[in-house]
TORKOL-4160 file (C-alpha; in steps of 0.2 Angstrom, whole numbers, padded with zeros to 4 digits, m for minus):
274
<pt num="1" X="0179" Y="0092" Z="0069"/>
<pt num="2" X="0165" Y="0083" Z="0079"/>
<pt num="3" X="0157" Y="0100" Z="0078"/>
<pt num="4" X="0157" Y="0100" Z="0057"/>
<pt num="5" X="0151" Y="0083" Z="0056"/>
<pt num="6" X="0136" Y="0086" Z="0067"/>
<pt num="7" X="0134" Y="0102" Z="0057"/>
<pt num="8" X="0136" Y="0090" Z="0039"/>
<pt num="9" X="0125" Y="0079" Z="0047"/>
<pt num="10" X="0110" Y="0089" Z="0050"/>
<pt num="11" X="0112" Y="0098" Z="0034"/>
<pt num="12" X="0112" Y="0082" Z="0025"/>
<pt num="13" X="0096" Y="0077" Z="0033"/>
<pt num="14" X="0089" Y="0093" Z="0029"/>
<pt num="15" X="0094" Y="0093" Z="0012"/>
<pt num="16" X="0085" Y="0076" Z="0010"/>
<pt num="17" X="0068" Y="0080" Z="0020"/>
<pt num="18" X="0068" Y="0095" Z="0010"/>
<pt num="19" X="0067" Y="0084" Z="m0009"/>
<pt num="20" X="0056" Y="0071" Z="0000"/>
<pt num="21" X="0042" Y="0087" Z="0007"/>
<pt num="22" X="0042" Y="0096" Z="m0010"/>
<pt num="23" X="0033" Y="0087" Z="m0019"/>
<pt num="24" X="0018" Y="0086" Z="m0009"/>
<pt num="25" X="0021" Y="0104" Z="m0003"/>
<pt num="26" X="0019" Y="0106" Z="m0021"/>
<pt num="27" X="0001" Y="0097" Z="m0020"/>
<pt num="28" X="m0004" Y="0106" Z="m0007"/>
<pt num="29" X="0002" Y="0124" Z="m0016"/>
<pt num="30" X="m0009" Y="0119" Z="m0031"/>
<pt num="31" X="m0023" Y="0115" Z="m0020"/>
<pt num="32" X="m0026" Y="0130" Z="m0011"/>
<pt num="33" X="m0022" Y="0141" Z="m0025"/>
<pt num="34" X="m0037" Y="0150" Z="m0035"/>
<pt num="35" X="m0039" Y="0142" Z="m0053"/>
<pt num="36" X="m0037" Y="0159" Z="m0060"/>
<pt num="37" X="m0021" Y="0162" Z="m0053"/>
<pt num="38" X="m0010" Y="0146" Z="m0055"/>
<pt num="39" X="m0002" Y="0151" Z="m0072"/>
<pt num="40" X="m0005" Y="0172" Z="m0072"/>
<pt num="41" X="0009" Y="0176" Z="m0061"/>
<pt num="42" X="0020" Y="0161" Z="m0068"/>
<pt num="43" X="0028" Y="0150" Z="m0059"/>
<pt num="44" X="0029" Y="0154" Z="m0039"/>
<pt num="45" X="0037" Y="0146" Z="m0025"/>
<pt num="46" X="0022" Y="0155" Z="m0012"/>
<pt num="47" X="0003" Y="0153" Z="m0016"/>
<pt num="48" X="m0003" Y="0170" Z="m0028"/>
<pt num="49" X="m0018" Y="0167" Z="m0016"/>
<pt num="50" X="m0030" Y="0155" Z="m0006"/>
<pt num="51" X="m0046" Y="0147" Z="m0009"/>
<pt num="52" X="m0056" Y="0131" Z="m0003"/>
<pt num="53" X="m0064" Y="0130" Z="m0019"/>
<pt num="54" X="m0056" Y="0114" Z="m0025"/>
<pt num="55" X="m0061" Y="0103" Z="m0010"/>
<pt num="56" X="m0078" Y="0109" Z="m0009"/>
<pt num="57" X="m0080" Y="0106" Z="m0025"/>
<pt num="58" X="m0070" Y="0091" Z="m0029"/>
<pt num="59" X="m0084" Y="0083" Z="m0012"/>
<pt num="60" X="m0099" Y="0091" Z="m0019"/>
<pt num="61" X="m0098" Y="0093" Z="m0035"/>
<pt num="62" X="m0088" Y="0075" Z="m0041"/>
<pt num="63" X="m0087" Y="0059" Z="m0041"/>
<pt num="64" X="m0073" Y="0058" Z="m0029"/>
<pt num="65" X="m0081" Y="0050" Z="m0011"/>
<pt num="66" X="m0090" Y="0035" Z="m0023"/>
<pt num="67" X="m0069" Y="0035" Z="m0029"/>
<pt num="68" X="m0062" Y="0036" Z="m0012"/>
<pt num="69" X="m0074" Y="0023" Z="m0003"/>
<pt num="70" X="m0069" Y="0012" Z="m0017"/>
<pt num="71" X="m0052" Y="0012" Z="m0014"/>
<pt num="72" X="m0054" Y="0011" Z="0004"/>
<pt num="73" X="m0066" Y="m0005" Z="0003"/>
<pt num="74" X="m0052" Y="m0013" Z="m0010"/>
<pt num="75" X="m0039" Y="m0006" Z="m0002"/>
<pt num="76" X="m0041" Y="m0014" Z="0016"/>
<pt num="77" X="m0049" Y="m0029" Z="0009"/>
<pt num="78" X="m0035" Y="m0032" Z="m0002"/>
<pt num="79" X="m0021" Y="m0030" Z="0015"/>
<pt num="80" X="m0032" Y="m0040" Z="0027"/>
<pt num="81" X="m0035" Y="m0053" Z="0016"/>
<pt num="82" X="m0016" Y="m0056" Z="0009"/>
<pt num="83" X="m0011" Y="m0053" Z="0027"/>
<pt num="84" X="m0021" Y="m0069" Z="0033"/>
<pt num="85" X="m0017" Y="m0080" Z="0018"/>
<pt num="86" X="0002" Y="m0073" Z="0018"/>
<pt num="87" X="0004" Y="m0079" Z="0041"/>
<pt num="88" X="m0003" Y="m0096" Z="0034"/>
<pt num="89" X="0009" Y="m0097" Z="0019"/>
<pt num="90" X="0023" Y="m0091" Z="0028"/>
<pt num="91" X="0021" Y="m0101" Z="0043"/>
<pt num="92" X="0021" Y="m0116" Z="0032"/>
<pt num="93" X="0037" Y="m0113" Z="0022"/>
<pt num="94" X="0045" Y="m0108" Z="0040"/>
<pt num="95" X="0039" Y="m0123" Z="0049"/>
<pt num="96" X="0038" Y="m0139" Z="0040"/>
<pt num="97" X="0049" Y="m0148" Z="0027"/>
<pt num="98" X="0039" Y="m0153" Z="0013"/>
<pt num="99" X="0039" Y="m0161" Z="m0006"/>
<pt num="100" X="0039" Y="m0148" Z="m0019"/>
<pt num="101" X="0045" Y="m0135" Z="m0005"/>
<pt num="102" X="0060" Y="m0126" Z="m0014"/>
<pt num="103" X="0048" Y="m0128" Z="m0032"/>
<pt num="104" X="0035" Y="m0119" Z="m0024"/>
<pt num="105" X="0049" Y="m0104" Z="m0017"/>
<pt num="106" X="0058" Y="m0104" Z="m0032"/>
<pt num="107" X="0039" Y="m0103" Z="m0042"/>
<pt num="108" X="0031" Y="m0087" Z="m0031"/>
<pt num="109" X="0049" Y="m0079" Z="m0033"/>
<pt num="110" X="0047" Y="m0079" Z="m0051"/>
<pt num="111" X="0032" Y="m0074" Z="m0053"/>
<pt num="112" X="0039" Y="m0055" Z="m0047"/>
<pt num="113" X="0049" Y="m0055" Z="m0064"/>
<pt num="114" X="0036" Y="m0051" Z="m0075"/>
<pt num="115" X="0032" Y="m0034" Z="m0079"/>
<pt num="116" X="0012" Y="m0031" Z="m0075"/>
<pt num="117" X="0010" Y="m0024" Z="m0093"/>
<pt num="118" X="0017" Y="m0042" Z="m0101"/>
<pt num="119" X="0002" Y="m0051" Z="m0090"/>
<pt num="120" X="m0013" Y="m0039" Z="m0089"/>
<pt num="121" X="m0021" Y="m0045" Z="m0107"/>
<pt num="122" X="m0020" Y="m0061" Z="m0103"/>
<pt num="123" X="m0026" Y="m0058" Z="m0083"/>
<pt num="124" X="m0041" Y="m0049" Z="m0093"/>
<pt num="125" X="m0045" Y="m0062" Z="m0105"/>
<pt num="126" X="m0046" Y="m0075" Z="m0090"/>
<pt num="127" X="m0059" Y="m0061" Z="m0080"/>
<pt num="128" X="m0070" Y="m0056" Z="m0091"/>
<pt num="129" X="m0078" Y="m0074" Z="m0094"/>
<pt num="130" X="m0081" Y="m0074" Z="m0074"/>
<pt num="131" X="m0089" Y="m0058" Z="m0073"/>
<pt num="132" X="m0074" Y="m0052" Z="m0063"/>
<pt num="133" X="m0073" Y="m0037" Z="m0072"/>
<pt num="134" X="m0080" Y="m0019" Z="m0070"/>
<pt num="135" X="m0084" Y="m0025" Z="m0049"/>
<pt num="136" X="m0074" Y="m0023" Z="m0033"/>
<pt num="137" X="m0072" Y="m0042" Z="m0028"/>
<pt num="138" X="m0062" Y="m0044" Z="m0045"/>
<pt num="139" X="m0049" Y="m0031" Z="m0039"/>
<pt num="140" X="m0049" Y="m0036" Z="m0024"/>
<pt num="141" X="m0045" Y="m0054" Z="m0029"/>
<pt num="142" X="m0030" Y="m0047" Z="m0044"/>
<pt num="143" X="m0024" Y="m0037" Z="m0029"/>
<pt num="144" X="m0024" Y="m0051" Z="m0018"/>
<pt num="145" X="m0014" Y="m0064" Z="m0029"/>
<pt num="146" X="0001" Y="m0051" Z="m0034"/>
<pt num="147" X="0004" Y="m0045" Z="m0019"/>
<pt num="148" X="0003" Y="m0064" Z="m0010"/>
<pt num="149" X="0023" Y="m0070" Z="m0015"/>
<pt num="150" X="0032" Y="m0051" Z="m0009"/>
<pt num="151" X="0018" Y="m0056" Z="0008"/>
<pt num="152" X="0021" Y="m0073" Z="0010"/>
<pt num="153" X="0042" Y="m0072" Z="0010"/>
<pt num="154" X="0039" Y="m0056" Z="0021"/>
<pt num="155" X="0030" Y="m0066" Z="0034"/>
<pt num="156" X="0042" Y="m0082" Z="0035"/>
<pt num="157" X="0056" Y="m0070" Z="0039"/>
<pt num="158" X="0047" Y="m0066" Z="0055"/>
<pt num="159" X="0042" Y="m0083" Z="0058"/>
<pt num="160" X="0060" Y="m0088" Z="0057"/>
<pt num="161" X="0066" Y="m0075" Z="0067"/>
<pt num="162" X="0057" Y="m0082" Z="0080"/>
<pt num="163" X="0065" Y="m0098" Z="0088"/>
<pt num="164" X="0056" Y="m0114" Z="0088"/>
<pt num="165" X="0059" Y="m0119" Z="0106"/>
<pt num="166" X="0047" Y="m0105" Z="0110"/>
<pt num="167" X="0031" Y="m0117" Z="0101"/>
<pt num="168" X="0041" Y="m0133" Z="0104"/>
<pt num="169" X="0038" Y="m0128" Z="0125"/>
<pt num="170" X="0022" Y="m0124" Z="0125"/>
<pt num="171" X="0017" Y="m0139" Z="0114"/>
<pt num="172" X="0026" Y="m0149" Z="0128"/>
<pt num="173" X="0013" Y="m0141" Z="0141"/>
<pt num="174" X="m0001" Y="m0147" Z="0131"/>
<pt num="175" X="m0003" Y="m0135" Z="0119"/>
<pt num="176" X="m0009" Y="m0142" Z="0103"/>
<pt num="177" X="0001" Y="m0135" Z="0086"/>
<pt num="178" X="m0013" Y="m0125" Z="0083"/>
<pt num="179" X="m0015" Y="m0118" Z="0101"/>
<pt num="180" X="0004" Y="m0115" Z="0098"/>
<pt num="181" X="0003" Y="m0104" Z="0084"/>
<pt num="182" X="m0013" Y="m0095" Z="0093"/>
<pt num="183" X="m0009" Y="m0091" Z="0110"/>
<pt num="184" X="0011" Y="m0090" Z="0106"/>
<pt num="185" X="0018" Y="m0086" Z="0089"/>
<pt num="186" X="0002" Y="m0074" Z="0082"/>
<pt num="187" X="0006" Y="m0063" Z="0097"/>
<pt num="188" X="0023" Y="m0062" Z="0092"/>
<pt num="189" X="0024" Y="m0058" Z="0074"/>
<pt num="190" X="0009" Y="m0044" Z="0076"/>
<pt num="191" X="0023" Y="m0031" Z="0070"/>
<pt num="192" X="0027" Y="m0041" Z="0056"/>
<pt num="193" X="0009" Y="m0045" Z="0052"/>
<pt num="194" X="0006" Y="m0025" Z="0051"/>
<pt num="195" X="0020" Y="m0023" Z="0041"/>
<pt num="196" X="0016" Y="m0034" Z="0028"/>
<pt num="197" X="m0002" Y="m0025" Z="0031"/>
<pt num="198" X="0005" Y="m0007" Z="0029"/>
<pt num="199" X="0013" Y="m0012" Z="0015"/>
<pt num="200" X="m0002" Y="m0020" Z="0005"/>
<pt num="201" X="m0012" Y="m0009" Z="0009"/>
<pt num="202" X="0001" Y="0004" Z="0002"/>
<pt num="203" X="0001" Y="m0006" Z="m0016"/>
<pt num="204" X="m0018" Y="m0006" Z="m0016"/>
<pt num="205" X="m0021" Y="0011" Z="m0013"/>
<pt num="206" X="m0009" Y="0017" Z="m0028"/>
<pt num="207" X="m0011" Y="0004" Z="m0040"/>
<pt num="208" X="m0016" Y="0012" Z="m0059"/>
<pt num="209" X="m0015" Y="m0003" Z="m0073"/>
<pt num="210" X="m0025" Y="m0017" Z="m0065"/>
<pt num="211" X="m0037" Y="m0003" Z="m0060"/>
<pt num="212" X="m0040" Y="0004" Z="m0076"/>
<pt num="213" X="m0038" Y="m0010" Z="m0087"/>
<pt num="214" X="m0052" Y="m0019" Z="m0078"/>
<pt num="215" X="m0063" Y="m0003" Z="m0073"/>
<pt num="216" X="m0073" Y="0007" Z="m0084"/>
<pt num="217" X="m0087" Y="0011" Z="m0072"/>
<pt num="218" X="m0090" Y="0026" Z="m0063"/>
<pt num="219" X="m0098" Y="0020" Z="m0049"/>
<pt num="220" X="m0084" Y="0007" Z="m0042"/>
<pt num="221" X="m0068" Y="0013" Z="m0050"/>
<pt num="222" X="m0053" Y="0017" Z="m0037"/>
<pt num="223" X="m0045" Y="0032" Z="m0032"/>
<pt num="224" X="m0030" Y="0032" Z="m0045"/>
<pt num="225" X="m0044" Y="0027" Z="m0059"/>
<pt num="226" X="m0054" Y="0043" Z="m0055"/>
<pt num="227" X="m0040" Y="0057" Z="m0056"/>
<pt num="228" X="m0040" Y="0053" Z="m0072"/>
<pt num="229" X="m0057" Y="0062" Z="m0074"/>
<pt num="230" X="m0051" Y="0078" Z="m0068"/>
<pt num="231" X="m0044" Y="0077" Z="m0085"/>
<pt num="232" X="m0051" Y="0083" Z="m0100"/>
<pt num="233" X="m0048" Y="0085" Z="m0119"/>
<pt num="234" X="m0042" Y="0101" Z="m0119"/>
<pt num="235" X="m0038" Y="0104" Z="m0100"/>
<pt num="236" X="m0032" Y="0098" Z="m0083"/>
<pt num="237" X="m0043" Y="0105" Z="m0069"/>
<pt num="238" X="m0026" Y="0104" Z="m0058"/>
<pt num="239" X="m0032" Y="0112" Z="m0043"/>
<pt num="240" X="m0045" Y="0099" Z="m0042"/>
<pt num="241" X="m0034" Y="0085" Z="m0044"/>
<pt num="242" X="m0022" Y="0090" Z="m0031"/>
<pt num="243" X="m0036" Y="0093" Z="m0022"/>
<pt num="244" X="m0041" Y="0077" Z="m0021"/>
<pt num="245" X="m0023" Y="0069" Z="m0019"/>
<pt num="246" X="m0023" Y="0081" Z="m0005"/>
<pt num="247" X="m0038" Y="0070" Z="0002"/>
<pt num="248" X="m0033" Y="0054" Z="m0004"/>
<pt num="249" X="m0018" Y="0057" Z="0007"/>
<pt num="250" X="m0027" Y="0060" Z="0024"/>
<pt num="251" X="m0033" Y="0039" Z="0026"/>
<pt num="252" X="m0018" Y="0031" Z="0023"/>
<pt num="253" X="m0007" Y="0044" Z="0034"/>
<pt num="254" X="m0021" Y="0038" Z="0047"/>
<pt num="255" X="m0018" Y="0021" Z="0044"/>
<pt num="256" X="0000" Y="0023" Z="0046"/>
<pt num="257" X="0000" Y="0030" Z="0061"/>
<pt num="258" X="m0012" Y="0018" Z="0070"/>
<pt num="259" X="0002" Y="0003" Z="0066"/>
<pt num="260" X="0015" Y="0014" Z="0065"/>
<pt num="261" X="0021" Y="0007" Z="0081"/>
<pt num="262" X="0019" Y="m0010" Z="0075"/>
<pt num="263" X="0028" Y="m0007" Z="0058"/>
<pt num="264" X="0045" Y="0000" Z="0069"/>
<pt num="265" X="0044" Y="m0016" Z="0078"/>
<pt num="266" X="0040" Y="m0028" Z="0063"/>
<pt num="267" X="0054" Y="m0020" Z="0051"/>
<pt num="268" X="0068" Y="m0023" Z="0064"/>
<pt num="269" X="0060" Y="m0040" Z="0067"/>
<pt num="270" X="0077" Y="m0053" Z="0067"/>
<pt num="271" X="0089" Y="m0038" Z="0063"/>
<pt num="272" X="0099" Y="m0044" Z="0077"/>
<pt num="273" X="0097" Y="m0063" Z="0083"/>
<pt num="274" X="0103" Y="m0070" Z="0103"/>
């Protein structure tokens, strides 16, 4: 019996990492694949062939490094700035009772119910007029404000898993709040501040509507913007494209695993209290 479940078990894993890793075993297939043979033979589960022809030429002879360093500048502007802002926030609301505390909760929280397509007229009727539009900082500060209330609840549960006689000690030993929060709590909620990171970060690298509703240059549109130009009127240079997804890939599963660690530890954070 023990023996069947074990045998379930790891079947069922592989059943699952199998539908996860298609897809991007899909990108990949495309990627190496010669343009001339990705519909002759039909549809194939192995390669008809091999080539490097698409990343050379989606680094050379495209626009995609202005895309990528684009979304990289945006990208970790965007995490490390709603990371700072979201610590402050949510050490607040964790911290200190104050007038219009509940208001304010209640107000972030439902701001998530909106669909983005309801809001992005008006967002780019109040942009234009401040010459936020067709620029980074622009992004970086839509980026910033949407992803600040799913931050900023994120970081008070890791303040509030931590308990408060930890800061009221050290403020007893002459630590002022401030010093408090520096040299005692900030230490402690590092894996939830790389969570919340990792997560931003993840938003701003994918995100598509605010990008191309406010973008119509080529030389600072994102990553997601500029797939967009591997298509044509009559055709989808698809090896190119899955080229460059291929690439677009390669920084944030860096990124993950620098604060891969940290995200384990931020994400269990005040799972299991005592």
């Amino acid at each position: 019996m023990k023996l069947l479940l074990l045998i379930g078990h790891r079947l069922s894993i592989g059943v699952y990492l199998l539908f996860a890793l298609f897809p991007l075993y899909w990108i990949i297939k495309i990627a190496l694949t010669p343009e001339q043979l990705l519909f002759s033979k039909g549809v194939t589960l192995l390669p008809a062939g091999f080539t490097l022809n698409h990343f050379t030429k989606v680094l050379t002879d495209s626009d995609f490094p202005t895309f990528f360093s684009n979304s990289l500048i945006v990208s970790f502007s965007t995490a490390l700035l709603t990371t700072l802002i979201a610590a402050g926030a949510g050490y607040s609301f964790s911290r200190f009772r104050f007038r219009g505390k509940v208001a304010i909760s209640a107000l972030l929280l439902f701001t998530q119910m909106f669909p983005l397509v309801m809001i992005i007229a008006p967002i780019y009727r109040v942009m234009a007029p401040l010459g936020l539009t067709n620029n980074l900082p622009g992004l970086i500060l839509i980026y910033t404000a949407f992803n600040m209330p799913f931050a900023t609840f994120l970081m008070q549960s890791f303040f509030d898993a931590i308990p408060k006689d930890l800061e009221e000690s050290a403020m007893l030993e002459g630590c002022t709040r401030l010093k408090a929060l520096y040299r005692v709590l900030i230490p402690l909620t590092l894996p939830g501040m790389a969570a919340t990171l990792g997560f931003v970060f993840t938003a701003a690298w994918s995100e598509l509507l605010f990008a191309l509703m406010l973008i119509n240059k080529t030389e600072v549109m994102t990553f997601p913007v500029g797939l967009l130009s591997f298509v044509s009127k009559f055709a989808v240079s698809w090896g190119d494209m899955m080229a460059a997804a291929v690439l677009a890939l390669i920084p944030v599963c860096l990124f993950f695993i620098f604060i891969q660690r940290y995200m384990v530890q931020g994400l269990t954070a005040g799972a299991v209290k005592g």
